[in-house]
Structure formats: C-alpha cells, structure tokens
One Martini backbone bead per residue (centre of mass of N, CA, C, O) as a GRO file, in nm:
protein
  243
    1UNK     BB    1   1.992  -0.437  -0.716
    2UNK     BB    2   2.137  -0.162  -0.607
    3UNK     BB    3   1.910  -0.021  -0.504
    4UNK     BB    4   1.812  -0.247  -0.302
    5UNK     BB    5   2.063  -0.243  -0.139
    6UNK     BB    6   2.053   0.034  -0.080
    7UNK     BB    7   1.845   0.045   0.071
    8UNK     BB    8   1.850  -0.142   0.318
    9UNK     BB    9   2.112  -0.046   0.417
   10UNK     BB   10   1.981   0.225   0.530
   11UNK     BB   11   1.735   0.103   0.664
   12UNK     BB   12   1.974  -0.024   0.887
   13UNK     BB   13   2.082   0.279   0.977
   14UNK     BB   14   1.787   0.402   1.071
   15UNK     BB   15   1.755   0.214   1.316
   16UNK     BB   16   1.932   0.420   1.524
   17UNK     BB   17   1.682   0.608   1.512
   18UNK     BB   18   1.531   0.712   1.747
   19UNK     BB   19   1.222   0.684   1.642
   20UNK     BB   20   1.285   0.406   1.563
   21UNK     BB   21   1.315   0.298   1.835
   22UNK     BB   22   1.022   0.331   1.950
   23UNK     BB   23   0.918   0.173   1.674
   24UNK     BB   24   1.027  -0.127   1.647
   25UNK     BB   25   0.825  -0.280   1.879
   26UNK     BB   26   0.514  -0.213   1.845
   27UNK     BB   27   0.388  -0.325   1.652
   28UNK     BB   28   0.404  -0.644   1.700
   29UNK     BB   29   0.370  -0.601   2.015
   30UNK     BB   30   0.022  -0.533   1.904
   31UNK     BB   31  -0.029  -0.792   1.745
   32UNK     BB   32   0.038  -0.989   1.972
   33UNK     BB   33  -0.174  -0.918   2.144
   34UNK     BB   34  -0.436  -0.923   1.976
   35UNK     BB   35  -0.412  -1.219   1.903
   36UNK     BB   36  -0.400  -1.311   2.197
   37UNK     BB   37  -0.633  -1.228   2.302
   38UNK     BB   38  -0.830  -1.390   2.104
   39UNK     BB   39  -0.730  -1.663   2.191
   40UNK     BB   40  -0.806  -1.631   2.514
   41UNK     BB   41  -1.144  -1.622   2.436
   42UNK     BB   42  -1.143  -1.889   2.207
   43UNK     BB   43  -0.982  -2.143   2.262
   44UNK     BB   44  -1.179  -2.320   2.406
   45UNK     BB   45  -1.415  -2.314   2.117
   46UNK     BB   46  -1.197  -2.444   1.978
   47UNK     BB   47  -1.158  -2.715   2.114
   48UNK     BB   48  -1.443  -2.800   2.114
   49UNK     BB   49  -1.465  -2.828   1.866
   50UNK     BB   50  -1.245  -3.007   1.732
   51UNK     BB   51  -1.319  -3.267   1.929
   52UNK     BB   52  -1.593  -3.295   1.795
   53UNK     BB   53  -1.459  -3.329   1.498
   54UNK     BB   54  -1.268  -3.593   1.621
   55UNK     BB   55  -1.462  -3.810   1.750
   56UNK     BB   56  -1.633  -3.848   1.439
   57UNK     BB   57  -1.383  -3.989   1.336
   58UNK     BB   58  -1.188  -4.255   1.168
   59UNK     BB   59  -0.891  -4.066   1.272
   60UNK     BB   60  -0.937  -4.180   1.588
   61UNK     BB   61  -0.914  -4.468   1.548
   62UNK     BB   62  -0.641  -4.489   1.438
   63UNK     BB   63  -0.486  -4.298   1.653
   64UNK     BB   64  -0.525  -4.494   1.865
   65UNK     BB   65  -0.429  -4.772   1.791
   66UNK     BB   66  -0.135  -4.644   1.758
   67UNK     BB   67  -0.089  -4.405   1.996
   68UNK     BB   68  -0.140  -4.059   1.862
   69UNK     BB   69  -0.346  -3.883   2.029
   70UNK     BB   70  -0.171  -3.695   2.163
   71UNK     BB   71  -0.046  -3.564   1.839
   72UNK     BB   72  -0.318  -3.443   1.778
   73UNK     BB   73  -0.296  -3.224   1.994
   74UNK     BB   74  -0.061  -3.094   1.922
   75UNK     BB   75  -0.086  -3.050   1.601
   76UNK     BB   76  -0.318  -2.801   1.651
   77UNK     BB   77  -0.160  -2.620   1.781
   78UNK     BB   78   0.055  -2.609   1.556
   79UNK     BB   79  -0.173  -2.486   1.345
   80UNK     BB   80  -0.273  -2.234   1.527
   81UNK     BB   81  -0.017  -2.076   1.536
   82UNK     BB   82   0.034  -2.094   1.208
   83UNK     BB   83  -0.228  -1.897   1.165
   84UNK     BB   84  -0.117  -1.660   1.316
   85UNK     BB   85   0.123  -1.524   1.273
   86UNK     BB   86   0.054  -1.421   0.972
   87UNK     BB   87  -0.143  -1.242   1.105
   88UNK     BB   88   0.063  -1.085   1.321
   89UNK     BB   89   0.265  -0.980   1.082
   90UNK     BB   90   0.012  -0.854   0.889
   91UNK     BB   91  -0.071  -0.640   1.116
   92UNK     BB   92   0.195  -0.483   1.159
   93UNK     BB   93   0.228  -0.407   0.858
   94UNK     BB   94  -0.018  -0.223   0.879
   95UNK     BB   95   0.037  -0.047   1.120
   96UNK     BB   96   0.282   0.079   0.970
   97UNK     BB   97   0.128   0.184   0.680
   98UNK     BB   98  -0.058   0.363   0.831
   99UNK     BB   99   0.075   0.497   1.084
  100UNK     BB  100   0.427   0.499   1.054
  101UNK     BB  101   0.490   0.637   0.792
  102UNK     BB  102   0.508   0.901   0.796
  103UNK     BB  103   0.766   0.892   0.995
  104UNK     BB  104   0.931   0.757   0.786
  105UNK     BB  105   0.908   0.963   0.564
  106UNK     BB  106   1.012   1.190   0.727
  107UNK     BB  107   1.313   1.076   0.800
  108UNK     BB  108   1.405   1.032   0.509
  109UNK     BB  109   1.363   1.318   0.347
  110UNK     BB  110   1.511   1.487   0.565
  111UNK     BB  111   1.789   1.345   0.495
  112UNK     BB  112   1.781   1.250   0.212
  113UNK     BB  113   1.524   1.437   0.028
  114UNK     BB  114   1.495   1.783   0.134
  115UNK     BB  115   1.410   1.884  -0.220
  116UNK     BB  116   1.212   1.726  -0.241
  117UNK     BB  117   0.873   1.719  -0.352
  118UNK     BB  118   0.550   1.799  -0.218
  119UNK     BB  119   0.259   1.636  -0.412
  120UNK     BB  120  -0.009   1.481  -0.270
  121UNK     BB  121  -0.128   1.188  -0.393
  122UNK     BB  122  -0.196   1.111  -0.146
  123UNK     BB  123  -0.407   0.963   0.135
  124UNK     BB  124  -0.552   0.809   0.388
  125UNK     BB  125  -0.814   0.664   0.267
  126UNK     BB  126  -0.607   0.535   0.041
  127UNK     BB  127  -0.430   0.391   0.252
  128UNK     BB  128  -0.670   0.190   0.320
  129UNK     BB  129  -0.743   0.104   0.066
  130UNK     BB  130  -0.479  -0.033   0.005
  131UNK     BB  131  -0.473  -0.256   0.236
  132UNK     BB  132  -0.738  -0.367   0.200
  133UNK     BB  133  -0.629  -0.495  -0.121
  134UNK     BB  134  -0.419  -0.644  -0.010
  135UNK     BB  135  -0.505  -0.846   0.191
  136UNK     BB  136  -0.726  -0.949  -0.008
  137UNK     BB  137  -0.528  -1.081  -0.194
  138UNK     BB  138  -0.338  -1.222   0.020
  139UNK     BB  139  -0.563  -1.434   0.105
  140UNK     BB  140  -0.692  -1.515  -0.193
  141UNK     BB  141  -0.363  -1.664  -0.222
  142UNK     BB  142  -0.379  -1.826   0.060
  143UNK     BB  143  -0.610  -2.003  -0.014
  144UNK     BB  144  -0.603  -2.121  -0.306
  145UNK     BB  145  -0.308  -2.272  -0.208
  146UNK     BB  146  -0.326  -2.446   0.039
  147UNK     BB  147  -0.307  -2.743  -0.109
  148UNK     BB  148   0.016  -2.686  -0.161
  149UNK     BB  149   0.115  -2.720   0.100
  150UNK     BB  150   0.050  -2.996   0.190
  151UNK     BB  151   0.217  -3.108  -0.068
  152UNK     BB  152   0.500  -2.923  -0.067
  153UNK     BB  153   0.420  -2.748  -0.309
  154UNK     BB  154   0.579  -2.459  -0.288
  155UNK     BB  155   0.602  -2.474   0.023
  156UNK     BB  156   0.867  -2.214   0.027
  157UNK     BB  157   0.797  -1.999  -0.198
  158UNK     BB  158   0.464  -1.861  -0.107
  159UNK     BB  159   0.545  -1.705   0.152
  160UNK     BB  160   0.721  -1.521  -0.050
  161UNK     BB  161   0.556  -1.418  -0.254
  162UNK     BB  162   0.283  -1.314  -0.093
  163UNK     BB  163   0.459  -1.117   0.087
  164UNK     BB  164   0.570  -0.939  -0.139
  165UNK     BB  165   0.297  -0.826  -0.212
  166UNK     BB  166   0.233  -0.707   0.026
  167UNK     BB  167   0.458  -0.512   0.047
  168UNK     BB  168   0.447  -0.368  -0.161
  169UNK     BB  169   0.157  -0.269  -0.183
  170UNK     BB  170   0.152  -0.105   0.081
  171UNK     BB  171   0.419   0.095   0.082
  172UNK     BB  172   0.452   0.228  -0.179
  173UNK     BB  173   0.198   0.425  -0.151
  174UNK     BB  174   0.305   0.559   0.148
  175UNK     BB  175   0.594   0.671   0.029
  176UNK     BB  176   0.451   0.847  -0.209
  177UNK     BB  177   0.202   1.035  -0.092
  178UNK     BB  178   0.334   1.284  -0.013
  179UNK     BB  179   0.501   1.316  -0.279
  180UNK     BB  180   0.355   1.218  -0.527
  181UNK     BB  181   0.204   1.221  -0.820
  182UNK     BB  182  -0.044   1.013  -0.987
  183UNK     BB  183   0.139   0.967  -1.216
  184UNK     BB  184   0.423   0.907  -1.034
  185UNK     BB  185   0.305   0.643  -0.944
  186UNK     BB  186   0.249   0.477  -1.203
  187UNK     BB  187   0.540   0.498  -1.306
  188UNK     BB  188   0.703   0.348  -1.063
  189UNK     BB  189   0.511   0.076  -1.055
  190UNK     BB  190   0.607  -0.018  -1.356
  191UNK     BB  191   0.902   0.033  -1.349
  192UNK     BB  192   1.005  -0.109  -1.047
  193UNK     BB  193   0.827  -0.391  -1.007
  194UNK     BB  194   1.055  -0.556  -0.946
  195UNK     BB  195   1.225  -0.411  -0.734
  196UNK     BB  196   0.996  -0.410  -0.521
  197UNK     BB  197   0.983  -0.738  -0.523
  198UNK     BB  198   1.264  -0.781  -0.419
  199UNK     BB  199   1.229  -0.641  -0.194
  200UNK     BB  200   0.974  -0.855  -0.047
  201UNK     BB  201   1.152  -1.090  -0.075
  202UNK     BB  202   1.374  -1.017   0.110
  203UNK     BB  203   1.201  -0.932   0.372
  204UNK     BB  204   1.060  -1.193   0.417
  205UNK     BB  205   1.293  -1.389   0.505
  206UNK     BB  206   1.304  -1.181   0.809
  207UNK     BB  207   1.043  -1.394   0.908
  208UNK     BB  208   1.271  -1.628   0.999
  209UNK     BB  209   1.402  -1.466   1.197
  210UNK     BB  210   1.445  -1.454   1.524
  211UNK     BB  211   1.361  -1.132   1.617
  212UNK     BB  212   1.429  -0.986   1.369
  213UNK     BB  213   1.095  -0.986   1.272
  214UNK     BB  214   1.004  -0.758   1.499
  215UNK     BB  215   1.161  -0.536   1.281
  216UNK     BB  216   1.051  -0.572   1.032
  217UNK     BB  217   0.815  -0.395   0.931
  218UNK     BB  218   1.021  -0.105   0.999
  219UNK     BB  219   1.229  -0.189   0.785
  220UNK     BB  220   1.036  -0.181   0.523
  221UNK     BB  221   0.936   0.093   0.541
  222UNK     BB  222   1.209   0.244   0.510
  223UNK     BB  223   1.296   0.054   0.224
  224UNK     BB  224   1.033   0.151   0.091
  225UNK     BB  225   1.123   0.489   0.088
  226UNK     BB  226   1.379   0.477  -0.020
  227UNK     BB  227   1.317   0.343  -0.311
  228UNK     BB  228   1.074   0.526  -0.413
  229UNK     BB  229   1.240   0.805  -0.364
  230UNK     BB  230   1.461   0.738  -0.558
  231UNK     BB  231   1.267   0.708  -0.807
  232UNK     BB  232   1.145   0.986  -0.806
  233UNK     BB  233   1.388   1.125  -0.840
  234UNK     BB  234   1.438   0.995  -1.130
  235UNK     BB  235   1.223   1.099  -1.248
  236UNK     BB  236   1.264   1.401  -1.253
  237UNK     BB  237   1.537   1.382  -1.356
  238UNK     BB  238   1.439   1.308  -1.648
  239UNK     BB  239   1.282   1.518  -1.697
  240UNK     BB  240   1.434   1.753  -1.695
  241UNK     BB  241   1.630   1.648  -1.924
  242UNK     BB  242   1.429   1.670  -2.175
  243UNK     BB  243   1.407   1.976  -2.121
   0.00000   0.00000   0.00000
C-alpha cells in the first residue's frame, strides 16, 4: 500500500502543473455536456414512454389511492439522473485514458522518470480496443448485478469494486504503452494487480465526494502513470540485478 499511497500523493502534487490545470475539468465538462445534449434531445420521448407504461400498471393505482403519484414522477428523475451519472463518470474516464493519457505520461516520465527506457509495446488502436473490453465488462457486471442494488445486498460496495476494475482496466494499459514492452506489461499487471485494484478503489470513492470528482478522471490518471511507471522502473531494475 506504501506504492499506492506515494503515486495518489504524486498525482495529487501533479495536478498543480499547468498542463494538468487545462486538463483538469475538460474531460468531465465533455462527459456532462454530451450526455445533457442527450438528454435534452430524450427526455420528452423517456417521459412518455414512462407515463405510457405508469398508466397501465396495478401500482398506478395504488399510488394514486396513496396519494403519492407525485412522489413517483420525481423518483423516474432521480432514476434517471442516477443512470446518467456513472455513464457520464465512465466517459470521462474513457476520455482521459484515450486523449489524456499521452499528456499525462509524458509530463510524468519527463519529471519523474526521465532515464525510462521507451519500448512503445503499446499503440492507439491497442488503447481503444482496451477502453472497448473494458467499459464492456464493466457494463455486464453492473447488468448482471443490478438485482442486487434493488436488494441493498452488497449496494455500498459493487460500485467501489466495478469501478476499480473499470479504473484500473484502463489506466494501466495507457499509462505502459509508451514505456512498456508487450512481455513487461503482462509481468507487471500479474506482479501488481492487487496495488492497481487498490489503487482503484480508492480512487473510485471520490467520485462520491461532490467537486472533486470533477477531476478524479485526470487525477486516477496521473496516479495510475505514476505507479505503473515505478514498477516497470522496479521490473527493470530487478531485471538488470539477476544479470
């Protein structure tokens, strides 16, 4: 954990460089625009779906005889605010780790791993299809699971545990590509994947602290860059010691 604290810290000192200050609310405000813009094109067509199929139900009828058939017009909002969210959270972070991440790993590299050999085992078209399994993965275990949301069962811990994986799934693979080469990325991803998941999870808990998740994307992304980065400079070194 000694790793995963030096890179959050790094990244969190990181995020003070001009660079990063540019960068630092873009991804996000890209996210919450896009994702507005649907919205606002949607929501009439969401809302009379909805109503259409509010109308024919047995729990129409209960809720008016209640009388909390209001109470069920703002909870369809805050449904659907709350599946927004993690979509425009989970764009962000793809926007980052496709477009950012050069940025960040070159001014992480430039500063802190200056004599890092650059062995370039990753590329674009890599980054993109790792984004592709990841976000894919990370969708069929939030289908897959959503029963148990409804339930309470395991609702604190499932969107800590699929966020790290979606966070580290595709960090990792950007913040290596550069530096990395394709044996050196499979060694460190066997080598670390606990400290990458804890590393992911902890970063996922502030996307609950409100602003500041703002820029957990580009601040997981320095510090996924920073702790990739320092165990490949370890994989080297260990390397170089046996010979």
């Amino acid at each position: 954990m000694r790793d995963v604290a030096k890179a959050m810290a790094r990244a969190l000192a990181g995020l003070a460089h001009r660079r990063m200050l540019a960068l630092m609310f873009l991804p996000a405000s890209l996210a919450v625009l896009a994702w507005g813009g649907v919205v606002w094109m949607f929501a009439d067509d969401w809302a009379r779906g909805f109503a259409g199929w509010w109308a024919g139900t047995a729990l129409r009828e209960l809720a008016v005889w209640l009388g909390v058939e209001g109470l069920v017009a703002a909870a369809w909002v805050l449904v659907v605010a709350g599946l927004l969210l993690p979509l425009a959270l989970v764009t962000a972070l793809v926007i980052v780790a496709v477009a950012a991440m050069p940025v960040i790993v070159g001014l992480v590299a430039d500063r802190h791993f200056p004599h890092l050999e650059r062995r370039r085992g990753g590329s674009f078209p890599g980054s993109l299809r790792n984004a592709a399994v990841a976000v894919a993965v990370f969708a069929l275990l939030w289908f897959v699971t959503l029963p148990l949301w409804f339930t309470g069962v395991l609702a604190p811990v499932l969107p800590v545990l699929w966020s790290a994986y979606l966070a580290q799934r595709l960090f990792r693979y950007d913040a290596l590509a550069e530096h990395a080469g394709p044996e050196e990325y499979a060694l460190i991803v066997a080598r670390a994947r606990g400290r990458l998941y804890a590393l992911g999870a902890l970063t996922s808990l502030l996307y609950f602290v409100p602003l500041a998740n703002l820029v957990v994307p580009v601040y997981s992304g320095l510090a996924f860059t920073h702790l990739c980065l320092s165990e490949l400079a370890r994989l080297r070194q260990s390397v170089k010691g046996e010979k």
